[in-house]
N, C-alpha and C positions, 0 to 999 in steps of 0.2 A: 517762528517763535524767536523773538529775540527778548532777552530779560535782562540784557545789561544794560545799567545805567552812564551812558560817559559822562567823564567832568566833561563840564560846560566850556573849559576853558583848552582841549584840545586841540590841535596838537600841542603837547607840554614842552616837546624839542624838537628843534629840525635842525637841521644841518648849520643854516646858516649861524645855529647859536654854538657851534663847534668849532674850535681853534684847527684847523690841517695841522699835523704831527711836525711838519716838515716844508721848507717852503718849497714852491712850486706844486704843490700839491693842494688838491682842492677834497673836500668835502660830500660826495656824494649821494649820501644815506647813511640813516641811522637806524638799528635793526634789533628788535627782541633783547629788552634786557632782563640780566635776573634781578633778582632784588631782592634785599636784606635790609635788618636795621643794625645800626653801630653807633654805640654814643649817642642815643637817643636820634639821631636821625634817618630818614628814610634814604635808600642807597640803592643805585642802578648801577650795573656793573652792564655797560653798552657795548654794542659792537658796530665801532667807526670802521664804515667801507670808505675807502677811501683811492681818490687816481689821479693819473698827471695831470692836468691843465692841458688839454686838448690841443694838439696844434690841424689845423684844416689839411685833408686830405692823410690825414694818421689814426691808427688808431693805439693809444700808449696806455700799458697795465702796467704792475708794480710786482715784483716777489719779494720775500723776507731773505735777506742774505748780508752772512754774520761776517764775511770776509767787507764788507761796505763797513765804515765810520760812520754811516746813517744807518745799517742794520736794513736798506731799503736797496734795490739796483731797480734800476727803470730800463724797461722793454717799449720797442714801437716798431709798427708794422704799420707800412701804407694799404689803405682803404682800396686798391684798385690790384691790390695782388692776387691772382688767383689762388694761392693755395691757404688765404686766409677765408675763415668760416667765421659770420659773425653775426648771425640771423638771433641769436639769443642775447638780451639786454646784459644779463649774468654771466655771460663765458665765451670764448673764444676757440677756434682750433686755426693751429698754421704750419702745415705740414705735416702734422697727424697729432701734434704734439698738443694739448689743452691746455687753456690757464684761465683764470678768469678776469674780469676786467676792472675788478676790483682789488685792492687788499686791505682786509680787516684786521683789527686789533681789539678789545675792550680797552673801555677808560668808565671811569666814573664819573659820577653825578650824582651832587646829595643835596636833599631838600628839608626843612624843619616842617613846612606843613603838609607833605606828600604830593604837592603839587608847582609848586616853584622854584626850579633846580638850577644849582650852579655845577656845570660842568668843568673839571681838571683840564686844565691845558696840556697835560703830556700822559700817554698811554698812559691805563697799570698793567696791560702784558702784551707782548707782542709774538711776533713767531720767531721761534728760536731752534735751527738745527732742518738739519731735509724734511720732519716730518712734518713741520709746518711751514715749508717755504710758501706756502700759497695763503697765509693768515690763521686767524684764527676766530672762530666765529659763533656766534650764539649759548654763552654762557650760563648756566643754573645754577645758583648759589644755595646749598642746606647747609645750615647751622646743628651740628654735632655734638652736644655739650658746650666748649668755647671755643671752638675749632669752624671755622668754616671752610665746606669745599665745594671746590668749583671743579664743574665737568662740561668740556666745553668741546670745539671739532674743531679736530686739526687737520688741518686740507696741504696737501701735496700730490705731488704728481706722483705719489704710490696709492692716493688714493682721500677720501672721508674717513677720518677713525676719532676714537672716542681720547678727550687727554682728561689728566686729572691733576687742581693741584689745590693744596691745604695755604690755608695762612690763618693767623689768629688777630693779628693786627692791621692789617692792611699795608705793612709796610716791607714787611717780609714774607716769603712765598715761597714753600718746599714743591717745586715739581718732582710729579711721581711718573711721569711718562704716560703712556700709554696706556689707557683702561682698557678697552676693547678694540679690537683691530678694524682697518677695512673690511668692505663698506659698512660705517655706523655711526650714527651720530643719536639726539635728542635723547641725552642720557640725563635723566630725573633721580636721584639718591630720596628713599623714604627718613624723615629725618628724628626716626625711632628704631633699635630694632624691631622685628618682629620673629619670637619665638628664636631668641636666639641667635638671630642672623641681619646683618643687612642689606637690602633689599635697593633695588634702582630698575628703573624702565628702561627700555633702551629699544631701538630701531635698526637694525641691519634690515638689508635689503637685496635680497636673491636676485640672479641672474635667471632668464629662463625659468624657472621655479622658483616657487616662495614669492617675495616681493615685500613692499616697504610697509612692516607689519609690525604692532606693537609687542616688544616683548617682556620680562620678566628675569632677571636673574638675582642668584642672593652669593652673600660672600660671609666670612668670619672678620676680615682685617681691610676692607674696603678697597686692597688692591688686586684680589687673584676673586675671580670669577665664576661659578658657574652654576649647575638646577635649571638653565634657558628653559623656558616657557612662553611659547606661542601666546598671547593674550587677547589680542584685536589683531583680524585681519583688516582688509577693505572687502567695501561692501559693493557688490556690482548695482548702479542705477540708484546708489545712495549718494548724499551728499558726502561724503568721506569714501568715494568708489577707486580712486588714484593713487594716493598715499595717505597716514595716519601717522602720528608723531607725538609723546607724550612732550605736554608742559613741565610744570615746576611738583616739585614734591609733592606726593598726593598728600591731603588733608583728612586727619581721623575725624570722622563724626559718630555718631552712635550707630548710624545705620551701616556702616562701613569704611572704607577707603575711597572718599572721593579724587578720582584723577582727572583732572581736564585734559584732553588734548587736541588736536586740530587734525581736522580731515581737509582734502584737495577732491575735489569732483577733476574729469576731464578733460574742462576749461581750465586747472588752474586756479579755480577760486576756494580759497581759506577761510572756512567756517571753526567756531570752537564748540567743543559738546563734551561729554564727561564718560567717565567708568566708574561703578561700584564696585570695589574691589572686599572680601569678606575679609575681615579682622586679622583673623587668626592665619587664616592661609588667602594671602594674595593673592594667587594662583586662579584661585575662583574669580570669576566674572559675575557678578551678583545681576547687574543691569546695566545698560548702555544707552546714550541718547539717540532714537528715533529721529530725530530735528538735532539740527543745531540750538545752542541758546544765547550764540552771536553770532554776525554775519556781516559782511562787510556792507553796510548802507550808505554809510558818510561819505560824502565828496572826497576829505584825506586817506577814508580809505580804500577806495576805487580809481584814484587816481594814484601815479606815482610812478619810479622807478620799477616795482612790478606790482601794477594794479590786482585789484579784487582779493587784497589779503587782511587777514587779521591773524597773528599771530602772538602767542604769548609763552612765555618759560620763566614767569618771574610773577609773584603773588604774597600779599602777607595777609594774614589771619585775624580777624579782631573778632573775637564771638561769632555771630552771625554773618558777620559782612566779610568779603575776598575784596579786597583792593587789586586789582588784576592791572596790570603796568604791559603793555600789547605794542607790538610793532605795526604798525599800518603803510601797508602799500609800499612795504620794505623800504619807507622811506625818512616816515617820520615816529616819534617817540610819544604813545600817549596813554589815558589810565581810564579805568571804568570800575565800578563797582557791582557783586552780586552776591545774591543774597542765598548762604547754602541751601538754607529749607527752602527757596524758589526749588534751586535748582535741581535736589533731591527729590521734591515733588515732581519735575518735569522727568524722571527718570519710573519714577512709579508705575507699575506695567512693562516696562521697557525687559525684554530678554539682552 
């Protein structure tokens, strides 16, 4: 079952329509953005992977580092060294030590008709300090009153953790640090309270026990934590059996708290499908999708820097219709529509 509509005019960005930060640096995917409106326009907040310009028989990645005039130092390791490990597109080890082969930052892109973006030529955030020397990546934008925040993952070599930060303008931006620690990332903020409190999804992932499972926590003041609740695990011999990862702010409808988010089967392949979460206490799991209600079919999104994805953390609301703005094959930037009462209907029955 697949019930989403893509624009026709897909992929909406690819790389090659992105400026490198820096020269000598190339472009290599473009990944899950969130999305907002401001000033009447429609707005991605992207996340540029970005590497050196390959030299033959090297292989060169990039960390965040604030002692550089670039904010960037460049690493390179030859391809025939034995203690480099490099069988993963996404990461490396060389000597016991990991990095990945990329580094991210967000930058934006704003379009007047939700489909024709011009993208900024220079970041809007990059990694700043040890706990993002490794980038930064896959941001979710709730709008709060007039406050928008972003919760986004900041990757270093202490690990994946949850960062958070506020702006109102897009011009200035209060970081608040650290939401939640390693291992964690696909942090989604509800962008109401509920009863009280506010409320956000979030993913940590057990070692040996537990595993990369949807969960639930609420707070008073959007930066101290806690109530964690188990929500979705993974499902063994389901399409969502490997990992689960909530999208962008769940959606109030009458029937409850629609959440999307994206399962991994075995293989690796990225499907999206939802949760009904009940009103008043989100805690409850009302229904879950059986099937996915997207799947990667298209060419762009089975091919790519890592095929067989579709993923999404960015969505806006018009009545009936989700404009759903999806990363594909983690490589390129593109948009589909669906329609909630479909998709609230394909959950009917669903435990």
């Amino acid at each position: 079952m697949d019930i989403a509509k893509r624009f026709p005019q897909n992929p909406l960005i690819s790389p090659d329509d992105v400026v490198p930060s820096l020269p000598g640096l190339e472009v290599a995917c473009l990944l899950n953005p969130g999305v907002f409106r401001y000033e009447g326009k429609v707005c991605l907040l992207m996340r540029v992977a970005e590497r050196q310009v390959q030299r033959e028989g090297f292989l060169g990645t990039l960390v965040a580092d604030d002692t550089q005039a670039t904010g960037v130092a460049a690493l390179e390791f030859r391809l025939d060294d034995p203690e480099l490990v490099h069988a993963d597109p996404r990461m490396v080890s060389y000597k016991g030590q990991g990095y990945l082969t990329t580094l991210s930052h967000l930058r934006l892109a704003t379009s007047g008709d939700g489909v024709h973006f011009t993208v900024d030529e220079a970041p809007t955030l990059t990694g700043s300090g040890p706990l993002e020397r490794f980038g930064l990546e896959d941001s979710r934008v709730a709008q709060i009153g007039g406050e928008y925040h972003l919760t986004y993952t900041a990757v270093s070599e202490f690990g994946v953790a949850v960062a958070h930060t506020s702006t109102r303008d897009w011009k200035r931006f209060e970081r608040h640090g650290l939401m939640l620690p390693p291992h964690n990332k696909d942090c989604a903020l509800f962008e109401e309270k509920v009863g009280g409190h506010y409320y956000c999804l979030h993913r940590p992932e057990g070692v040996f026990l537990g595993g990369p499972f949807i969960w639930l926590a609420r707070s008073t003041d959007l930066n101290h934590w806690g109530g964690h609740t188990c929500l979705a695990r993974t499902r063994p011999g389901m399409w969502d059996e490997a990992r689960v990862g909530a999208g962008a702010a769940p959606i109030r409808t009458e029937a409850g708290w629609l959440a999307i988010y994206h399962g991994a089967d075995r293989d690796s392949r990225y499907c999206l499908g939802a949760l009904l979460l009940d009103l008043e206490d989100p805690t409850r799991v009302l229904a879950r999708s059986v099937e996915p209600f997207m799947e990667p079919t298209q060419e762009y999104e089975r091919k790519g820097f890592f095929g067989h994805v579709v993923f999404t953390n960015g969505h806006l609301v018009d009545g009936d219709q989700v404009t759903l703005y999806y990363g594909a094959s983690d490589t390129v930037i593109c948009g589909a529509t669906l329609s909630i009462r479909e998709v609230l209907e394909s959950l009917r029955g669903a435990a």
